[in-house]
N, CA and C atoms as an extended XYZ file, in Angstrom:
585
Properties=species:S:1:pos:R:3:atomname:S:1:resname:S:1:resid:I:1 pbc="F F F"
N       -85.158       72.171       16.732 N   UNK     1
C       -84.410       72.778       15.639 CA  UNK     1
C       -84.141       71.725       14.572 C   UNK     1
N       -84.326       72.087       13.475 N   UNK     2
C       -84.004       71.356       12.566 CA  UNK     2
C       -82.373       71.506       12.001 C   UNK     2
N       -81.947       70.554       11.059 N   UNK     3
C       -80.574       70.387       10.607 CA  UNK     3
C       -80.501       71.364        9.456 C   UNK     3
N       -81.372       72.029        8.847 N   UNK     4
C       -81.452       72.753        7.934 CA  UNK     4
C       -81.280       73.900        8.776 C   UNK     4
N       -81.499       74.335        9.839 N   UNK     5
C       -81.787       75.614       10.616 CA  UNK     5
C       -80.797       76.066       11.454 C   UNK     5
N       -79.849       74.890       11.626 N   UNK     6
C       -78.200       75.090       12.454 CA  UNK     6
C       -77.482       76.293       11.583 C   UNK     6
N       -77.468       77.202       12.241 N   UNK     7
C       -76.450       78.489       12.107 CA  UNK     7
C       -75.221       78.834       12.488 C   UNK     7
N       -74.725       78.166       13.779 N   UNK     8
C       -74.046       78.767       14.683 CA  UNK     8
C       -72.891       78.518       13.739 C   UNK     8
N       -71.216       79.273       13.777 N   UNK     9
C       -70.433       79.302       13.203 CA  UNK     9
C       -69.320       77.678       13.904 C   UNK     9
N       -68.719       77.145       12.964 N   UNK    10
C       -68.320       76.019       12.865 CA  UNK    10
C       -66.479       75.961       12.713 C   UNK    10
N       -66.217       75.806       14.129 N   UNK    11
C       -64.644       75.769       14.191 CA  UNK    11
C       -64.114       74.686       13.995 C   UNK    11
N       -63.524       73.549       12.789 N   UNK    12
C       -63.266       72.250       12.832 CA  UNK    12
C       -61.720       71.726       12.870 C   UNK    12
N       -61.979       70.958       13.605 N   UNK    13
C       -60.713       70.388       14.147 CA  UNK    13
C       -60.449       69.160       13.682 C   UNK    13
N       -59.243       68.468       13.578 N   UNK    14
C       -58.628       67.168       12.918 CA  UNK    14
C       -58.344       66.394       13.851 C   UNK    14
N       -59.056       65.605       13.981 N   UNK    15
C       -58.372       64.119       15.054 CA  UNK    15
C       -57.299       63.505       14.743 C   UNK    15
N       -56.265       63.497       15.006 N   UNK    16
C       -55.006       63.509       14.762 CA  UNK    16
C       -54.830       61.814       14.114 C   UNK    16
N       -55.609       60.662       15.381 N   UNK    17
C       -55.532       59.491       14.768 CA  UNK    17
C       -56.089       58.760       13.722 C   UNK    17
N       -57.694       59.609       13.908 N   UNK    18
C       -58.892       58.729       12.855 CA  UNK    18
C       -58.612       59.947       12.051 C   UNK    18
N       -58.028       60.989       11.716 N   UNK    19
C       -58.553       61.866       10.619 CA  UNK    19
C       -60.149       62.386       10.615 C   UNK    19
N       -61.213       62.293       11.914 N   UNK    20
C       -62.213       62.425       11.295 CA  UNK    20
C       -61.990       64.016       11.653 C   UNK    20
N       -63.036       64.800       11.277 N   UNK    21
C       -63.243       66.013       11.168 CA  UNK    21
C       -64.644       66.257       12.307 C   UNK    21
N       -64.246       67.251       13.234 N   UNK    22
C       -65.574       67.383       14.587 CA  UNK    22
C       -65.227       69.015       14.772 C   UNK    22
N       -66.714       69.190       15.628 N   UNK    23
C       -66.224       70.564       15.623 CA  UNK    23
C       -67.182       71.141       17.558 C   UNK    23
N       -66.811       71.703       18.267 N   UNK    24
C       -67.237       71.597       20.039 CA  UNK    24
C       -68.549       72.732       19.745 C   UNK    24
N       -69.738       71.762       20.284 N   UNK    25
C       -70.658       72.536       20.258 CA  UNK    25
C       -71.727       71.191       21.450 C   UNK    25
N       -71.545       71.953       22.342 N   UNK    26
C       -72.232       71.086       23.607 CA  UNK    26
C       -74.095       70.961       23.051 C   UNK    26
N       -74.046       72.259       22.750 N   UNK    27
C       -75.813       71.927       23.153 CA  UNK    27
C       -76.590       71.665       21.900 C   UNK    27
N       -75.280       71.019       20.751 N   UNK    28
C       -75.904       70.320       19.623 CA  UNK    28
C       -76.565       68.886       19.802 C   UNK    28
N       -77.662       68.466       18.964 N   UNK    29
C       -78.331       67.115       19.162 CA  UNK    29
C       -77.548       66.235       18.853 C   UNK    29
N       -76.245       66.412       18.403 N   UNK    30
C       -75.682       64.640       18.182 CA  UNK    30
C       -74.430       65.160       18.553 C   UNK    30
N       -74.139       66.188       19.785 N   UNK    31
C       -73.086       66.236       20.419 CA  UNK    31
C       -72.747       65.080       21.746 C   UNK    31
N       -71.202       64.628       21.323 N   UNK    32
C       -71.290       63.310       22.862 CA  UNK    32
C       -70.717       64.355       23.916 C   UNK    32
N       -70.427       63.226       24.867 N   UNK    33
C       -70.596       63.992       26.526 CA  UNK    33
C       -69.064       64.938       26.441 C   UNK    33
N       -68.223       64.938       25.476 N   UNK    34
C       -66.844       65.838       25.598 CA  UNK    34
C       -67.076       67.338       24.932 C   UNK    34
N       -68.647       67.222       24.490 N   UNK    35
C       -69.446       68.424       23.920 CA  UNK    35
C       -69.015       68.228       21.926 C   UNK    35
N       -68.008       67.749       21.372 N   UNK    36
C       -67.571       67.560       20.265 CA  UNK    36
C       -68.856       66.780       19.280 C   UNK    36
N       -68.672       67.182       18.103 N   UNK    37
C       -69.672       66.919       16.902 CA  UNK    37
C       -68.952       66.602       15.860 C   UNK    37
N       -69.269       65.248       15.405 N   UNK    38
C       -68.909       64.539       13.981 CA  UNK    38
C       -69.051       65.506       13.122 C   UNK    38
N       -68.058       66.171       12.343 N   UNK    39
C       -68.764       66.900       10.993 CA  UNK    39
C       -69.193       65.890       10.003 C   UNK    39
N       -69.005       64.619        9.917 N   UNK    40
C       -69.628       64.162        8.915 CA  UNK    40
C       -71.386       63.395        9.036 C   UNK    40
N       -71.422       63.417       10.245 N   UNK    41
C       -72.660       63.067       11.375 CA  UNK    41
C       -73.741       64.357       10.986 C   UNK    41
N       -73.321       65.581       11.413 N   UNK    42
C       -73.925       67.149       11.313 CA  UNK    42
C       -73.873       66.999        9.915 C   UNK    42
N       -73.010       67.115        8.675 N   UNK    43
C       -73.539       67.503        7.247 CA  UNK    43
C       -74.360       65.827        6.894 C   UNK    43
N       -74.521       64.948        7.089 N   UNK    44
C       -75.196       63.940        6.591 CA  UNK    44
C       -76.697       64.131        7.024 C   UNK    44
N       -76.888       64.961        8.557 N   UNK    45
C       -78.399       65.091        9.151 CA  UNK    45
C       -78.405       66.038        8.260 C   UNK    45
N       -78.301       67.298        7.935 N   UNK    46
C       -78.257       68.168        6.916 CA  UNK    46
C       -78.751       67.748        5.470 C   UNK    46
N       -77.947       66.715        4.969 N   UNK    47
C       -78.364       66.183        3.550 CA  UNK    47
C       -80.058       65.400        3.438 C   UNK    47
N       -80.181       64.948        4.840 N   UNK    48
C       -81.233       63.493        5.045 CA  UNK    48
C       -82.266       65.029        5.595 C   UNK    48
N       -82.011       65.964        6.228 N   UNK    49
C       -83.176       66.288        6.607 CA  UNK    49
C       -83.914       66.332        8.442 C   UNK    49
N       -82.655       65.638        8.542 N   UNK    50
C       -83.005       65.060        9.790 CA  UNK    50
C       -82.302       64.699       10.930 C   UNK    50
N       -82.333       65.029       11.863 N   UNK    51
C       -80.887       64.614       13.258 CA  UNK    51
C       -81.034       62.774       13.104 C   UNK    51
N       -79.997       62.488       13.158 N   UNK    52
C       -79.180       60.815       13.009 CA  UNK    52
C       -79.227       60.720       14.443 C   UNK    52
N       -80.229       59.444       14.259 N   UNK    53
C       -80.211       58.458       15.539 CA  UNK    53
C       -79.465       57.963       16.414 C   UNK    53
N       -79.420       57.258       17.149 N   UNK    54
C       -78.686       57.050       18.073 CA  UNK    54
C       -78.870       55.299       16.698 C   UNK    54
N       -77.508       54.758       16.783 N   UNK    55
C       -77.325       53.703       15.984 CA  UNK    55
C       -77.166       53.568       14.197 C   UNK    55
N       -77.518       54.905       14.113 N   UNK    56
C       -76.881       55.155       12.706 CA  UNK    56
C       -76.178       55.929       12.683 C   UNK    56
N       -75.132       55.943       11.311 N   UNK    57
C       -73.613       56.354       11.102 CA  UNK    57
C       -73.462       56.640       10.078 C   UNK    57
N       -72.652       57.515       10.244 N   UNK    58
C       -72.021       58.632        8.341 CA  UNK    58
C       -70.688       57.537        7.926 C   UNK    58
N       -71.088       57.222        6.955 N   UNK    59
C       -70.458       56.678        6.193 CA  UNK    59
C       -69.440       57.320        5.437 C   UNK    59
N       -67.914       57.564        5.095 N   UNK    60
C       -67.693       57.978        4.081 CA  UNK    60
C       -67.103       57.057        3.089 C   UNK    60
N       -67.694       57.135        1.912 N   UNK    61
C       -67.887       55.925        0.705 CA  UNK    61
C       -66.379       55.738        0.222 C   UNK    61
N       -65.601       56.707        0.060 N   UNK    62
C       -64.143       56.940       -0.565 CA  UNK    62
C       -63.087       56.753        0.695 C   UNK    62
N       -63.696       56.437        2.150 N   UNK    63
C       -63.226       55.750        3.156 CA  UNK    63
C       -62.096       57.109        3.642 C   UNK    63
N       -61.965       58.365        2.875 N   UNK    64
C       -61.354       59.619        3.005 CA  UNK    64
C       -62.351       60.363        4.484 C   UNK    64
N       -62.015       60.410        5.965 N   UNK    65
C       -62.703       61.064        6.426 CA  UNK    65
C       -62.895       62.651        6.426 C   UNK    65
N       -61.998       63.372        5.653 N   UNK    66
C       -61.605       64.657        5.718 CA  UNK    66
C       -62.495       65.317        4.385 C   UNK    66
N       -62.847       63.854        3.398 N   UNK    67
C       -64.250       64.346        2.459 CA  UNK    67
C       -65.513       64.886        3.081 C   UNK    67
N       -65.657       65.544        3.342 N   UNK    68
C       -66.763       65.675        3.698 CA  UNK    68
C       -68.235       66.354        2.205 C   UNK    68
N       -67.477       65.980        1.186 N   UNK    69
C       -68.828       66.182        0.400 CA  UNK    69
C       -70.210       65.589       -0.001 C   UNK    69
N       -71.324       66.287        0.135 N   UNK    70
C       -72.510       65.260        0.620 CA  UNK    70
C       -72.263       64.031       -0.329 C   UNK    70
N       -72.463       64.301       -1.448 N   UNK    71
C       -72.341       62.880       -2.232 CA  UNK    71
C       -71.119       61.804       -1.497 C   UNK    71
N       -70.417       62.162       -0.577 N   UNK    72
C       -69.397       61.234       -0.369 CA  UNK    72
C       -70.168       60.695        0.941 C   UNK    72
N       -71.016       60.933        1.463 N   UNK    73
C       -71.516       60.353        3.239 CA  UNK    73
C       -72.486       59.428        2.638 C   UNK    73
N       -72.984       58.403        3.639 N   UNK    74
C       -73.909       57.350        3.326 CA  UNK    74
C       -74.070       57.322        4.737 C   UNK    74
N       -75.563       56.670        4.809 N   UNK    75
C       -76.534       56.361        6.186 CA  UNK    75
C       -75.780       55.009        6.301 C   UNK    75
N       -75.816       54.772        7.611 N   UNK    76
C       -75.476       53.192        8.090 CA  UNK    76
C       -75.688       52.720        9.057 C   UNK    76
N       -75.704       51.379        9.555 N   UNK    77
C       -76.308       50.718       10.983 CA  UNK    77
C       -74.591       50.251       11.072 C   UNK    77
N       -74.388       49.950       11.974 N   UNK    78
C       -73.119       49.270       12.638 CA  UNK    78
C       -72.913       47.917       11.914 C   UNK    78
N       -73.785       47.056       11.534 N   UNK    79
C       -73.066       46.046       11.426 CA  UNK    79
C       -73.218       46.313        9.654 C   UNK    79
N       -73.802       47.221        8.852 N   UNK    80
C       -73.686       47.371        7.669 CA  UNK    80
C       -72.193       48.262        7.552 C   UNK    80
N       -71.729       48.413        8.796 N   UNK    81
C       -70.589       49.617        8.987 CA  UNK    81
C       -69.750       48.669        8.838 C   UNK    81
N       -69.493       47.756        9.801 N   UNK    82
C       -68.800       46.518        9.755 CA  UNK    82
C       -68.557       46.077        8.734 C   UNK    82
N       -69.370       45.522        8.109 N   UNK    83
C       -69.460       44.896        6.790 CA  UNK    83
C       -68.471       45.478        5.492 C   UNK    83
N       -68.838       46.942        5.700 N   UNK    84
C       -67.997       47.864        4.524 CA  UNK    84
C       -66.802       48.115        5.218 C   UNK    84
N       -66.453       48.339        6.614 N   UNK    85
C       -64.817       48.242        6.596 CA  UNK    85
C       -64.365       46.741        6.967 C   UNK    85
N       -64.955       45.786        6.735 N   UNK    86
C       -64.214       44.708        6.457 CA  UNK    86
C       -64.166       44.297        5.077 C   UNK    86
N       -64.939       45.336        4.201 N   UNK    87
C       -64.407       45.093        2.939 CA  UNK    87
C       -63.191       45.387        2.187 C   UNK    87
N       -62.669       46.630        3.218 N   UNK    88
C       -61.775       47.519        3.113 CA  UNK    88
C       -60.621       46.953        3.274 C   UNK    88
N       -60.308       45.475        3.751 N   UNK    89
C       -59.135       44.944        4.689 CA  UNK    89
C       -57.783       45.601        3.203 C   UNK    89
N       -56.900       44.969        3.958 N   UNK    90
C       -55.689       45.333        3.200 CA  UNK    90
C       -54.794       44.233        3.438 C   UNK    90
N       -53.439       43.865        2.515 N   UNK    91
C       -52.675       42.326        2.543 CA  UNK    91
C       -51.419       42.872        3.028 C   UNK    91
N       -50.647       41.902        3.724 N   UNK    92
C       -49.675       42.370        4.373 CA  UNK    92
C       -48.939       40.945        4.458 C   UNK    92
N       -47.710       41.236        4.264 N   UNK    93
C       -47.231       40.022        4.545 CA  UNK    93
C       -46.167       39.584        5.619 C   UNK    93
N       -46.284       38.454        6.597 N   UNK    94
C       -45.792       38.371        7.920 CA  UNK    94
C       -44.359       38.304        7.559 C   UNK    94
N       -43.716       39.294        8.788 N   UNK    95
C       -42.025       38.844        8.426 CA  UNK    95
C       -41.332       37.725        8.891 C   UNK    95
N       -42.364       36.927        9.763 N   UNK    96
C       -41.217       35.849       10.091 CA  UNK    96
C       -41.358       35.177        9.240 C   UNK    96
N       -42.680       34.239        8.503 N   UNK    97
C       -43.000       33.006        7.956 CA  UNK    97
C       -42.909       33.312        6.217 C   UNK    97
N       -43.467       34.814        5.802 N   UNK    98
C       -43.847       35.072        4.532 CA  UNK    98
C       -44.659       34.731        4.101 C   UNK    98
N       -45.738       34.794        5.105 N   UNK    99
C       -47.205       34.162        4.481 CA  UNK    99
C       -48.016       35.530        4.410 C   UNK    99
N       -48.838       35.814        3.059 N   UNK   100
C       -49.763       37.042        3.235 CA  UNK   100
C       -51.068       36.592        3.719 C   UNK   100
N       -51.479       37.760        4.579 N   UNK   101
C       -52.512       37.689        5.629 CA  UNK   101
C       -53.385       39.027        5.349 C   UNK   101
N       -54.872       39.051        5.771 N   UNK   102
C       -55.734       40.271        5.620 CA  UNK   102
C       -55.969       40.958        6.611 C   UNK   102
N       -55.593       42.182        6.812 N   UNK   103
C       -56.439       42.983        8.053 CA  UNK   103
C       -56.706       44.185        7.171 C   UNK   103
N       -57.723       44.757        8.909 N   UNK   104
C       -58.761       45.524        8.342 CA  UNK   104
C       -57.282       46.888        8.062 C   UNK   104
N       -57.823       47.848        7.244 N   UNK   105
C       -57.023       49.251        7.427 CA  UNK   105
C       -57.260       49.340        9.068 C   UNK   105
N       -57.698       49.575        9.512 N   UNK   106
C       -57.164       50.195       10.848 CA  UNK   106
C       -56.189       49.523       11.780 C   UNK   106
N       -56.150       48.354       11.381 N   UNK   107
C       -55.488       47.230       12.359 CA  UNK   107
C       -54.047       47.194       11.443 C   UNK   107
N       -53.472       47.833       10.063 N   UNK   108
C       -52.284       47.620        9.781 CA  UNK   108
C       -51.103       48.065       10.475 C   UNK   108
N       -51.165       49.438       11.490 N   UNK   109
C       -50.026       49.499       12.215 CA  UNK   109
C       -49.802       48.755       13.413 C   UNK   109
N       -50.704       48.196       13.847 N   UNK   110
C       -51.087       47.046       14.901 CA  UNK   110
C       -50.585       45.729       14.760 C   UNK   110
N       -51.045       45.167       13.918 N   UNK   111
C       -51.164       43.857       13.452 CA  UNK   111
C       -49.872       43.951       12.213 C   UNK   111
N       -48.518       43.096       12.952 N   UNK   112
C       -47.709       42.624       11.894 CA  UNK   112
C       -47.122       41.287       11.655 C   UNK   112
N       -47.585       40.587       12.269 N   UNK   113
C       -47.347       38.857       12.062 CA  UNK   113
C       -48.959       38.299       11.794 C   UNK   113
N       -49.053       36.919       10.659 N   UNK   114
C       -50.265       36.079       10.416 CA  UNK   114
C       -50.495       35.712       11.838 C   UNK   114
N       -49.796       35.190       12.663 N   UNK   115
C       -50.327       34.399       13.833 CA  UNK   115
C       -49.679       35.111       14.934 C   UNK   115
N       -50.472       34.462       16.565 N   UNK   116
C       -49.570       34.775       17.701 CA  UNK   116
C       -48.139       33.978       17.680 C   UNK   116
N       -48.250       33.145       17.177 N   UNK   117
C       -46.725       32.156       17.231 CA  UNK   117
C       -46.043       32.582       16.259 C   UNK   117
N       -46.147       32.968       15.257 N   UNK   118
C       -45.290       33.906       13.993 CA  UNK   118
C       -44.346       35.094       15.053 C   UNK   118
N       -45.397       35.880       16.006 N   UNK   119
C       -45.171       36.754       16.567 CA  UNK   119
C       -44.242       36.412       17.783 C   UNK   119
N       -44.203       35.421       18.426 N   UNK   120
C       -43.554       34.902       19.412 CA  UNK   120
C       -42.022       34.295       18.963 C   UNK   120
N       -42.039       33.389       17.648 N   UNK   121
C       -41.328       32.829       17.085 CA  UNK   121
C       -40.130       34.148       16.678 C   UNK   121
N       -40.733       35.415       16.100 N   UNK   122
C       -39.891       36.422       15.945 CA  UNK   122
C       -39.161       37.062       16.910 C   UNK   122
N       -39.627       37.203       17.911 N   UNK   123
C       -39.353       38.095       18.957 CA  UNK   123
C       -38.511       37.547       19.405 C   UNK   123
N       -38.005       36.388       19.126 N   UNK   124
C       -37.111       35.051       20.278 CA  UNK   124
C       -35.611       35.909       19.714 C   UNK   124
N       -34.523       35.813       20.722 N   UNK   125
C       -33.118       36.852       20.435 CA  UNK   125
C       -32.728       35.599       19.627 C   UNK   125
N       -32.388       34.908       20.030 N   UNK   126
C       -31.336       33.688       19.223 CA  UNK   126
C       -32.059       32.632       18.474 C   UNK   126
N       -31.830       31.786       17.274 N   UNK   127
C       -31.889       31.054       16.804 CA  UNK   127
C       -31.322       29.724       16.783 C   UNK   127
N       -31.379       28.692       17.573 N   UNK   128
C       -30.492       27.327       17.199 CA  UNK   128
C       -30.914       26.293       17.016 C   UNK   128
N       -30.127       25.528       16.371 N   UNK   129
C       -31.135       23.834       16.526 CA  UNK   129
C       -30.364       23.120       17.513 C   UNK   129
N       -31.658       21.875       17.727 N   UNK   130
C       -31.006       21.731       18.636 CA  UNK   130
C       -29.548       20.721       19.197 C   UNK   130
N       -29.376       20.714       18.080 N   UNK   131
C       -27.902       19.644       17.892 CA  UNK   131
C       -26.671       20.559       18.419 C   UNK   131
N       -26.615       21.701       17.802 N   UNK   132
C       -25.840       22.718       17.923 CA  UNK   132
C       -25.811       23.453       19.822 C   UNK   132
N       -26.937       23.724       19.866 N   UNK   133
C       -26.757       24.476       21.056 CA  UNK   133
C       -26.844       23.037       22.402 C   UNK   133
N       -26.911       21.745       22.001 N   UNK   134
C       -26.803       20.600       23.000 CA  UNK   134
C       -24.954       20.265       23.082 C   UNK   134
N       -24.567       20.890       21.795 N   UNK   135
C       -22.980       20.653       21.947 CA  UNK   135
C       -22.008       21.517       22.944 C   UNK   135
N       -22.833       22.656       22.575 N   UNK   136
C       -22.123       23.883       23.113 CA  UNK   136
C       -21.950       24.068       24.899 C   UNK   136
N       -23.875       23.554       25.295 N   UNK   137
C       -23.565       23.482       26.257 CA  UNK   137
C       -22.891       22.595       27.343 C   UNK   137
N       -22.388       21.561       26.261 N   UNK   138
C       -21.305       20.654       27.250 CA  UNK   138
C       -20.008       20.976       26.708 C   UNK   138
N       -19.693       22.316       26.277 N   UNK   139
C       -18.411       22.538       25.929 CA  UNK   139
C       -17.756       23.691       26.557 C   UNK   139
N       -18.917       24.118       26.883 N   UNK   140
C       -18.953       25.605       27.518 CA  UNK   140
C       -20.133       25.830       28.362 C   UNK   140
N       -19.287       26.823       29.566 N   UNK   141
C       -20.436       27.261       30.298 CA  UNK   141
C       -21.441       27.900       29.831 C   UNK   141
N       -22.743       27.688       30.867 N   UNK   142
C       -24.037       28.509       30.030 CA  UNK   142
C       -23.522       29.919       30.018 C   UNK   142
N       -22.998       30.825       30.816 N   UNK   143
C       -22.844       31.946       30.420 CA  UNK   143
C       -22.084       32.421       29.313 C   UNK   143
N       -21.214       31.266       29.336 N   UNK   144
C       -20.258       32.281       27.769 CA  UNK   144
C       -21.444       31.348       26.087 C   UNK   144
N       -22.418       30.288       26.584 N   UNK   145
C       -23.147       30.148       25.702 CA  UNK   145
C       -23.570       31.075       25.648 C   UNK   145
N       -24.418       31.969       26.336 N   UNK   146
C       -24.866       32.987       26.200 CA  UNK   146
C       -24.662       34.285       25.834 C   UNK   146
N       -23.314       34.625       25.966 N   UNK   147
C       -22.716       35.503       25.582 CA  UNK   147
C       -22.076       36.048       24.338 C   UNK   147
N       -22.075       33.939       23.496 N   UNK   148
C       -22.072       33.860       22.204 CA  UNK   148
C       -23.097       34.442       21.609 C   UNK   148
N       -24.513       34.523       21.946 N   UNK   149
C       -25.596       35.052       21.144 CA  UNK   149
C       -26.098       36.084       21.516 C   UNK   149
N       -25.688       37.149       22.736 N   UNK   150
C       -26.257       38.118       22.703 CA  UNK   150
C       -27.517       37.990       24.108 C   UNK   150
N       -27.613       36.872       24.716 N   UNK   151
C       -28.816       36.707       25.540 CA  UNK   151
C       -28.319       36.563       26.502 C   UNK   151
N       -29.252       35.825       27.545 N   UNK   152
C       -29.189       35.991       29.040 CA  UNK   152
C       -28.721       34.250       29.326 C   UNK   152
N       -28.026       34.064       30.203 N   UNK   153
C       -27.775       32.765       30.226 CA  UNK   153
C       -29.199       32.466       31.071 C   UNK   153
N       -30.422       32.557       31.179 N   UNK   154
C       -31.678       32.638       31.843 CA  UNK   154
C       -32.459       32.099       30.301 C   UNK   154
N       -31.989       33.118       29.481 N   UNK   155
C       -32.339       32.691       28.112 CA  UNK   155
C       -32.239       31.370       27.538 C   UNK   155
N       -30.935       31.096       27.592 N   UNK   156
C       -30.182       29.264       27.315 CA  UNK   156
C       -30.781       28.410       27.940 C   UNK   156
N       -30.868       28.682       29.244 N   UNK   157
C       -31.677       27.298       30.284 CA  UNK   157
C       -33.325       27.191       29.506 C   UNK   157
N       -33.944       28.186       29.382 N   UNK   158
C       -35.313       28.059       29.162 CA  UNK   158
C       -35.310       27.163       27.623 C   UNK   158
N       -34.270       27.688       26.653 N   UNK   159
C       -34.430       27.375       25.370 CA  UNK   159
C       -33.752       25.463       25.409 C   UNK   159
N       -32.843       25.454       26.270 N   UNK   160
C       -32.747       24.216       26.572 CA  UNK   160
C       -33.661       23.263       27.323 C   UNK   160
N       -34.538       23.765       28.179 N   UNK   161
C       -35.908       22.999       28.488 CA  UNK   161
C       -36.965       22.667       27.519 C   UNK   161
N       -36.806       23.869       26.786 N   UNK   162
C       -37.900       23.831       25.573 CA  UNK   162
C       -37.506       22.971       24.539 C   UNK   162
N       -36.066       22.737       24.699 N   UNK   163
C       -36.054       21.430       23.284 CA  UNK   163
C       -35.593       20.307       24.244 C   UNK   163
N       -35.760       19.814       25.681 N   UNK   164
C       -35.326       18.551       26.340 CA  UNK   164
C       -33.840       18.503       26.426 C   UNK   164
N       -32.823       19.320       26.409 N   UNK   165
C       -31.323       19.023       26.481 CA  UNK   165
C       -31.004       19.203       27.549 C   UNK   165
N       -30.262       18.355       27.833 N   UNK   166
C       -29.747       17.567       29.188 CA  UNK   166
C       -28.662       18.781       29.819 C   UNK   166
N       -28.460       19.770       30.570 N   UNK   167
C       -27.330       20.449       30.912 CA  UNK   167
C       -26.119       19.852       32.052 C   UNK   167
N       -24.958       20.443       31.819 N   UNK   168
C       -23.988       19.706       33.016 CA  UNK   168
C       -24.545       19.856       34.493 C   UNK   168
N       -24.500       19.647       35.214 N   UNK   169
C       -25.202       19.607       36.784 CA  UNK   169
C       -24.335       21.030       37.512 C   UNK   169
N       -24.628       21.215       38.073 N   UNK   170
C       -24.145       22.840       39.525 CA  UNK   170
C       -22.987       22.396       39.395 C   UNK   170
N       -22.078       22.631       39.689 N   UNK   171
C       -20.580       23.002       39.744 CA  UNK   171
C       -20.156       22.139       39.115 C   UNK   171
N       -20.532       21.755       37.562 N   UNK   172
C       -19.916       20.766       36.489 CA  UNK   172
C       -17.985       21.500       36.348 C   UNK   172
N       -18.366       22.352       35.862 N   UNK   173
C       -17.279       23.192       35.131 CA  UNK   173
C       -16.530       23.823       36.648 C   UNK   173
N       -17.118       24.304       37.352 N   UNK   174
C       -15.553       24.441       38.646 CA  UNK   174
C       -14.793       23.364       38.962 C   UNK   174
N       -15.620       21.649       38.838 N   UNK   175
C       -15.073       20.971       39.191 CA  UNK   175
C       -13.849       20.477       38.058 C   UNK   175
N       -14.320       20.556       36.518 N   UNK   176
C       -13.653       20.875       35.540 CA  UNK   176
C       -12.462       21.212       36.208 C   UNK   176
N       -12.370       22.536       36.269 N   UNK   177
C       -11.471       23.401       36.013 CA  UNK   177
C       -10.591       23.149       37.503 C   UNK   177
N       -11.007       22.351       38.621 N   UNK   178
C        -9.858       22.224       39.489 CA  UNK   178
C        -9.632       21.269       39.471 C   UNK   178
N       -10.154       19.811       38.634 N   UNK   179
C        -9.039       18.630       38.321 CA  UNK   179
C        -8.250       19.328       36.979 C   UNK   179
N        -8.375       20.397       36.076 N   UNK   180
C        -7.413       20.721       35.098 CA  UNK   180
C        -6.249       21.462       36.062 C   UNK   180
N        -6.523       22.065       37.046 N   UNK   181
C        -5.428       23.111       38.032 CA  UNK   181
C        -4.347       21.698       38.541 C   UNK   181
N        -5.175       20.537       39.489 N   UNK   182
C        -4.420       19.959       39.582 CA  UNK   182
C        -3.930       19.096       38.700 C   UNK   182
N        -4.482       18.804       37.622 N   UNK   183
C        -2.945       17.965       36.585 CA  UNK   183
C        -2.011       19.105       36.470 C   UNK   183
N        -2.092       20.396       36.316 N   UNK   184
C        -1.014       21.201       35.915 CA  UNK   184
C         0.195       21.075       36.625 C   UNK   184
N        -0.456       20.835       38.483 N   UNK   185
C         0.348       20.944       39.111 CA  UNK   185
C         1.107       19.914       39.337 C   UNK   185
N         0.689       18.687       38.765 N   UNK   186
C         1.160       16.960       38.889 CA  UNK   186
C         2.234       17.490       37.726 C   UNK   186
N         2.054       17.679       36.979 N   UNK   187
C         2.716       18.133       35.489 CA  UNK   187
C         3.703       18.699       36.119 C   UNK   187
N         3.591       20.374       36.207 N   UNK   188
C         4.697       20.950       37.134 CA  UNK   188
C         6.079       20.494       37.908 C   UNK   188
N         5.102       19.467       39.175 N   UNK   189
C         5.990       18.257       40.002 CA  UNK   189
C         6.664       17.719       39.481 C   UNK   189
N         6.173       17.233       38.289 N   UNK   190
C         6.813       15.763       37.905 CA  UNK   190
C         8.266       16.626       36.839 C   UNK   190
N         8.348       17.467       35.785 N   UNK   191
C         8.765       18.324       35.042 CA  UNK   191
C         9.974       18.763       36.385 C   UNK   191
N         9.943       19.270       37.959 N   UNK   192
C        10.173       19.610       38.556 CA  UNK   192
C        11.466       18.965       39.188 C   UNK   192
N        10.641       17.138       39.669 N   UNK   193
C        11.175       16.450       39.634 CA  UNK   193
C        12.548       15.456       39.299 C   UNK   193
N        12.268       15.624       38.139 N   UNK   194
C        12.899       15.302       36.959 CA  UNK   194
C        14.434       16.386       36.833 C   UNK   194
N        14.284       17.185       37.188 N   UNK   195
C        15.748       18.143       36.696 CA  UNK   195
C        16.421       18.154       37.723 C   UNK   195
C-alpha cells in the first residue's frame, strides 16, 4: 500500500508530555509495537510519497508538534535531528551562583542549576562560615546548634568535618553542667554557712 492510498479513518490523540500528535492503527507500516502512529511520520510519508524508514524522522521546522502542516515537516537522520534540537537550546540562569547556562528545550524543567555542585551547594539547609559555627559549637551543645538552624544535629557533625572543626568530646557538656550543679551547691553551703 502506498501513503497516498491510506484511507482508514484517523482518531488523533495528544501526548500529554511531548505534545506530539499519533493516532492507534496496528497494521500500519510505521506503526511501533503499542500499535500507535506518529501523525507527523504518516503525513510526511504522504508528502514524500513514500513509507519513512526505519532511521529517518519528521521534523517539525517551527519545533510546534501539534503543526502538522506539510510545509511545516522536514525529512531527517538522527544526528541531523540532534543537531537542530541542539540548536534549539534555551538560557536559564542558575539560582544558586547566577551564572547563565544553555540547555536543550526539553531538558528546561529538568535541568535547574549550571553545575552538579551549584546543585548540591543549594540543597544544603544551613549556611555558615566557618568561624561562626566553630564558636557555637563550643558554646553550645550540637543539638541546640542545630536547632538554631532548622537541621539535624547529624547535619552539624558532618558540616563540621567538612570544614575540620574540632568538637567538645562525649560527655563535654554533662560534665559542664555537673561541676556548674556542684559550685551551686558549694555556693549554697557556704551562703548557708555563714547565717
Amino acid at each position: 500500500m502506498n501513503p497516498g492510498e491510506y484511507k482508514k479513518e484517523i482518531h488523533v490523540k495528544v501526548d500529554r508530555q511531548s505534545g506530539q500528535l499519533s493516532f492507534y492503527d496496528p497494521q500500519h507500516p510505521l506503526a511501533r509495537k503499542n500499535g500507535m502512529v506518529s501523525l507527523g511520520r504518516h503525513l510526511l510519508s504522504i508528502k514524500l510519497d513514500r513509507w519513512l524508514k526505519p532511521g529517518e524522522y519528521a521534523h517539525f521546522i517551527d519545533g510546534n508538534p501539534s503543526n502538522t502542516n506539510a510545509d511545516n515537516l522536514m525529512l531527517t537522520s538522527m544526528p541531523e535531528l540532534a543537531r537542530l534540537l541542539h540548536n534549539r537550546q534555551m538560557e536559564l540562569v542558575c539560582p544558586y551562583c547566577g551564572e547563565v547556562f544553555r540547555v536543550s528545550r526539553s531538558h528546561k524543567n529538568r535541568r535547574v542549576h549550571c553545575t552538579n555542585q551549584c546543585r548540591n551547594l543549594h540543597k544544603r539547609k544551613f549556611e555558615v562560615d566557618r568561624e561562626e559555627l566553630e564558636a557555637m559549637v563550643w558554646q553550645m551543645p550540637t543539638t541546640e546548634v542545630a536547632s538554631t538552624f532548622g537541621v539535624s544535629d547529624k547535619a552539624v557533625e558532618k558540616r563540621c568535618k567538612l570544614l575540620g572543626i574540632s568538637k567538645p568530646p562525649r560527655g563535654y557538656w554533662a560534665k559542664l553542667s555537673a561541676e556548674e550543679q556542684r559550685r551551686r551547691l558549694e555556693d549554697n553551703e557556704i551562703q548557708g554557712d555563714g547565717e
